[in-house]
Residue, then its C-alpha position, 0 to 999 in steps of 0.5 A: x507532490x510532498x517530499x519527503x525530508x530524510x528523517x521521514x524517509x527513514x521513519x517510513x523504511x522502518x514502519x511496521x505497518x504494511x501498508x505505512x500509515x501517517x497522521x496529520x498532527x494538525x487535523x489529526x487525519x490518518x492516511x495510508x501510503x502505498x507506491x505509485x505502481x500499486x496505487x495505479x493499479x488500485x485506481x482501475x478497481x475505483x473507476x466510475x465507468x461502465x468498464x468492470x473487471x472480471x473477479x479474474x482481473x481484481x484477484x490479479x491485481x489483489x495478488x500482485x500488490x500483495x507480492x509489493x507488500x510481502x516482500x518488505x514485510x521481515x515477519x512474514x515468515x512467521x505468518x506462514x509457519x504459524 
């Protein structure tokens, strides 16, 4: 696991971005960073079995990482109103 030092944590805290995105100055490759919790989630989506989720399943886990993301989204007020 990469820590983060301070100075990137607050980068990361005031990004505008949702979710952040972070680029790699030496091979220039962006990547994009969701929490843990969401990413477990994204993982049952992206399995290679023959267990597939019900349209049920994936929009319950669509909605519930939308909530993680609106809410520490500051112009998401506007986005409904408008």
């Amino acid at each position: 696991m990469i820590e983060l030092s301070k100075e990137q944590g607050q980068a990361l805290a005031a990004a505008k971005e949702i979710p952040p995105m972070v680029l790699d100055p030496e091979s220039r490759e962006t990547y994009v960073l969701v929490k843990s919790a969401v990413f477990d989630r994204i993982k049952l989506l992206l399995r290679d079995d023959d267990v597939a989720l019900s349209k049920r399943e994936v929009a319950v886990l669509v909605e519930r990482a939308m909530k993680e993301y609106d809410a520490d989204d500051p112009t998401l007020e506007l986005y409904q109103h408008d």
